[in-house]
N, C-alpha and C positions, 0 to 999 in steps of 0.2 A: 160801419158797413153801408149803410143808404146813401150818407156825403160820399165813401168810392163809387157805389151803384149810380150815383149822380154824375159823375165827372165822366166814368166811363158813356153815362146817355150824353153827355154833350159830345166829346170824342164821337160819338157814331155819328150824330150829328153833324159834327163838320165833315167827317168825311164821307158821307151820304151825298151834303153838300157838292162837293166837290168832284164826285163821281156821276153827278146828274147832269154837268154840261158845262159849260162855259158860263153861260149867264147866271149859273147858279140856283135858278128853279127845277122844282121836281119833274122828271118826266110829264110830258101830257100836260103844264102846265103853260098859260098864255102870258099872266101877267104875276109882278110879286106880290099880290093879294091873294090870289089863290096860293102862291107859292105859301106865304106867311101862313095860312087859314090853315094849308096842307100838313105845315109842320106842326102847328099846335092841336090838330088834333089829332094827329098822328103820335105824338110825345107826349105829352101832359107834362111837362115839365115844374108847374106850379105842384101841382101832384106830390111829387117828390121834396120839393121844399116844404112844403105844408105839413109833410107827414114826419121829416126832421125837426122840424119844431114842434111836434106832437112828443118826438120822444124825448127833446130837452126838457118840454115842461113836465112830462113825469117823472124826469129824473131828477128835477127841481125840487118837483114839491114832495119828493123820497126822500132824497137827500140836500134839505136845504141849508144844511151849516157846512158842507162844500165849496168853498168859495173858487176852487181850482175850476169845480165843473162850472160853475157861474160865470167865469173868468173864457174860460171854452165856450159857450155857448155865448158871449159878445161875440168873440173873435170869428165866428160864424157868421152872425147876423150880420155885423161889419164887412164881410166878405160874401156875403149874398147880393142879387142885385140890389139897386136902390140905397145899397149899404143899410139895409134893414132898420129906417130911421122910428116909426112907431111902435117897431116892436121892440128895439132895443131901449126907447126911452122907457118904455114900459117896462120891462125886465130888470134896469138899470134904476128903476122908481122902486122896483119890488124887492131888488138885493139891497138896496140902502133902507128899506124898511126894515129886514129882517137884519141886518148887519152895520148898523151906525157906527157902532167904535173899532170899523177896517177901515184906518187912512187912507191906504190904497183904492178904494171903492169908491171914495169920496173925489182923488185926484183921477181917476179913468173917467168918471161921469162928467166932471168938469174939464177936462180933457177934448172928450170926445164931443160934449156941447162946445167950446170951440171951436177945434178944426173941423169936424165935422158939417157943423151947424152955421158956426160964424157967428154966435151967439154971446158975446162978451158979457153982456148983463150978467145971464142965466151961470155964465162960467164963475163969475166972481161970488156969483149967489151961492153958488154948490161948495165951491172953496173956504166959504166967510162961514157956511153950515155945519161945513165939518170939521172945522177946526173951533168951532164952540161947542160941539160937542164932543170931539175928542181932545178937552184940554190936558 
Protein backbone atom coordinates (compact mmCIF):
# COMPACT_ATOMS: atom_id res chain seq x y z
CA UNK A 1 0.00 0.00 0.00
CA UNK A 2 2.65 2.91 0.90
CA UNK A 3 5.14 1.74 -2.40
CA UNK A 4 1.31 2.46 -4.50
CA UNK A 5 0.86 5.57 -2.09
CA UNK A 6 4.36 6.52 -3.21
CA UNK A 7 4.25 6.26 -6.98
CA UNK A 8 0.99 7.77 -6.99
CA UNK A 9 2.93 11.08 -4.87
CA UNK A 10 5.44 11.12 -7.60
CA UNK A 11 2.67 10.99 -10.35
CA UNK A 12 1.18 14.12 -8.82
CA UNK A 13 4.43 15.47 -8.77
CA UNK A 14 5.25 15.37 -12.13
CA UNK A 15 2.22 16.65 -13.13
CA UNK A 16 2.00 19.47 -10.68
CA UNK A 17 5.33 19.94 -12.50
CA UNK A 18 4.16 20.22 -15.53
CA UNK A 19 1.13 22.25 -14.96
CA UNK A 20 3.12 25.09 -13.24
CA UNK A 21 4.69 26.46 -16.58
CA UNK A 22 7.12 25.95 -18.98
CA UNK A 23 10.20 26.31 -17.02
CA UNK A 24 8.99 24.01 -14.70
CA UNK A 25 8.97 25.83 -11.32
CA UNK A 26 6.17 26.31 -8.92
CA UNK A 27 3.97 29.31 -9.42
CA UNK A 28 5.55 32.55 -7.73
CA UNK A 29 8.81 31.01 -7.95
CA UNK A 30 12.13 33.01 -9.27
CA UNK A 31 14.64 30.42 -9.39
CA UNK A 32 15.14 26.43 -9.21
CA UNK A 33 16.14 26.65 -5.66
CA UNK A 34 13.24 27.73 -4.36
CA UNK A 35 11.52 25.61 -6.93
CA UNK A 36 13.61 22.50 -5.36
CA UNK A 37 13.17 23.92 -1.55
CA UNK A 38 9.32 24.31 -2.66
CA UNK A 39 8.88 20.71 -3.53
CA UNK A 40 10.60 19.16 -0.64
CA UNK A 41 8.76 20.52 1.68
CA UNK A 42 5.85 20.56 0.28
CA UNK A 43 6.15 16.42 -0.40
CA UNK A 44 8.40 14.76 2.05
CA UNK A 45 9.20 12.25 -0.04
CA UNK A 46 12.06 10.85 2.17
CA UNK A 47 8.97 10.44 4.60
CA UNK A 48 7.57 7.85 2.63
CA UNK A 49 10.64 5.77 1.97
CA UNK A 50 11.60 5.77 5.43
CA UNK A 51 8.38 4.65 6.69
CA UNK A 52 8.56 1.49 3.98
CA UNK A 53 11.45 0.46 5.26
CA UNK A 54 10.13 0.78 8.75
CA UNK A 55 7.56 -1.74 7.76
CA UNK A 56 9.97 -4.19 5.93
CA UNK A 57 12.16 -4.34 9.03
CA UNK A 58 9.10 -5.36 11.19
CA UNK A 59 8.14 -7.78 8.99
CA UNK A 60 11.80 -9.04 8.98
CA UNK A 61 12.22 -9.42 12.34
CA UNK A 62 8.32 -11.18 12.54
CA UNK A 63 9.02 -13.26 10.05
CA UNK A 64 12.60 -13.92 9.61
CA UNK A 65 12.82 -17.52 7.94
CA UNK A 66 10.87 -15.85 4.97
CA UNK A 67 13.23 -15.53 2.57
CA UNK A 68 10.46 -14.67 -0.32
CA UNK A 69 9.86 -11.32 1.92
CA UNK A 70 13.73 -10.96 2.22
CA UNK A 71 14.17 -11.42 -1.40
CA UNK A 72 11.17 -8.43 -1.90
CA UNK A 73 12.56 -6.16 0.37
CA UNK A 74 16.28 -6.18 -1.91
CA UNK A 75 14.26 -5.76 -4.90
CA UNK A 76 12.91 -2.48 -3.37
CA UNK A 77 15.87 -1.15 -1.81
CA UNK A 78 17.48 -1.83 -5.43
CA UNK A 79 14.88 0.17 -7.00
CA UNK A 80 14.82 3.02 -4.42
CA UNK A 81 17.03 5.99 -5.38
CA UNK A 82 20.56 5.57 -4.86
CA UNK A 83 19.72 1.78 -5.48
CA UNK A 84 19.57 1.59 -1.62
CA UNK A 85 23.54 0.72 -1.42
CA UNK A 86 23.95 0.82 2.76
CA UNK A 87 20.91 -0.41 3.43
CA UNK A 88 20.74 -3.25 1.37
CA UNK A 89 24.39 -4.19 2.24
CA UNK A 90 23.03 -4.25 5.55
CA UNK A 91 20.04 -6.24 5.02
CA UNK A 92 21.95 -8.54 2.87
CA UNK A 93 24.66 -8.83 5.81
CA UNK A 94 21.60 -9.75 8.19
CA UNK A 95 19.90 -12.39 5.84
CA UNK A 96 23.24 -14.22 5.30
CA UNK A 97 23.57 -14.19 8.97
CA UNK A 98 20.33 -15.70 9.70
CA UNK A 99 20.25 -17.91 6.55
CA UNK A 100 23.84 -19.37 5.50
CA UNK A 101 22.84 -22.65 3.88
CA UNK A 102 20.47 -20.46 0.97
CA UNK A 103 22.84 -20.75 -2.07
CA UNK A 104 20.73 -18.38 -3.43
CA UNK A 105 21.50 -15.70 -0.82
CA UNK A 106 24.84 -16.16 -1.21
CA UNK A 107 24.90 -15.65 -5.24
CA UNK A 108 22.32 -12.33 -5.12
CA UNK A 109 24.85 -10.76 -2.45
CA UNK A 110 27.68 -11.60 -4.63
CA UNK A 111 25.91 -10.60 -7.45
CA UNK A 112 24.79 -7.50 -6.64
CA UNK A 113 28.44 -6.55 -5.00
CA UNK A 114 29.52 -6.79 -8.47
CA UNK A 115 27.25 -5.13 -10.80
CA UNK A 116 26.23 -2.98 -8.43
CA UNK A 117 29.28 -2.11 -6.77
CA UNK A 118 31.97 -3.06 -9.03
CA UNK A 119 33.53 -4.69 -6.37
CA UNK A 120 35.25 -8.10 -7.69
CA UNK A 121 37.27 -8.83 -4.61
CA UNK A 122 34.18 -8.66 -2.24
CA UNK A 123 32.15 -10.62 -5.14
CA UNK A 124 34.59 -13.54 -5.04
CA UNK A 125 34.91 -13.33 -1.19
CA UNK A 126 30.93 -13.89 -0.91
CA UNK A 127 31.03 -16.66 -3.60
CA UNK A 128 34.40 -18.68 -2.07
CA UNK A 129 32.01 -18.19 1.57
CA UNK A 130 29.26 -19.74 0.58
CA UNK A 131 30.28 -22.29 -1.11
CA UNK A 132 32.38 -23.50 2.09
CA UNK A 133 29.68 -23.31 3.80
CA UNK A 134 27.17 -24.74 1.84
CA UNK A 135 29.41 -27.90 0.76
Amino acid sequence: YEASLNKLRRHRVASSALASGENGFLPGSNSHEEHAAGVKKLLGGHTFLRRIHFIYQRALNKFRGNVELWMRYFAFCRAGPGHGGRILARALARALRLHPRIPGLWAYAASWEFDTRGNAVAARALMQRGLRINK
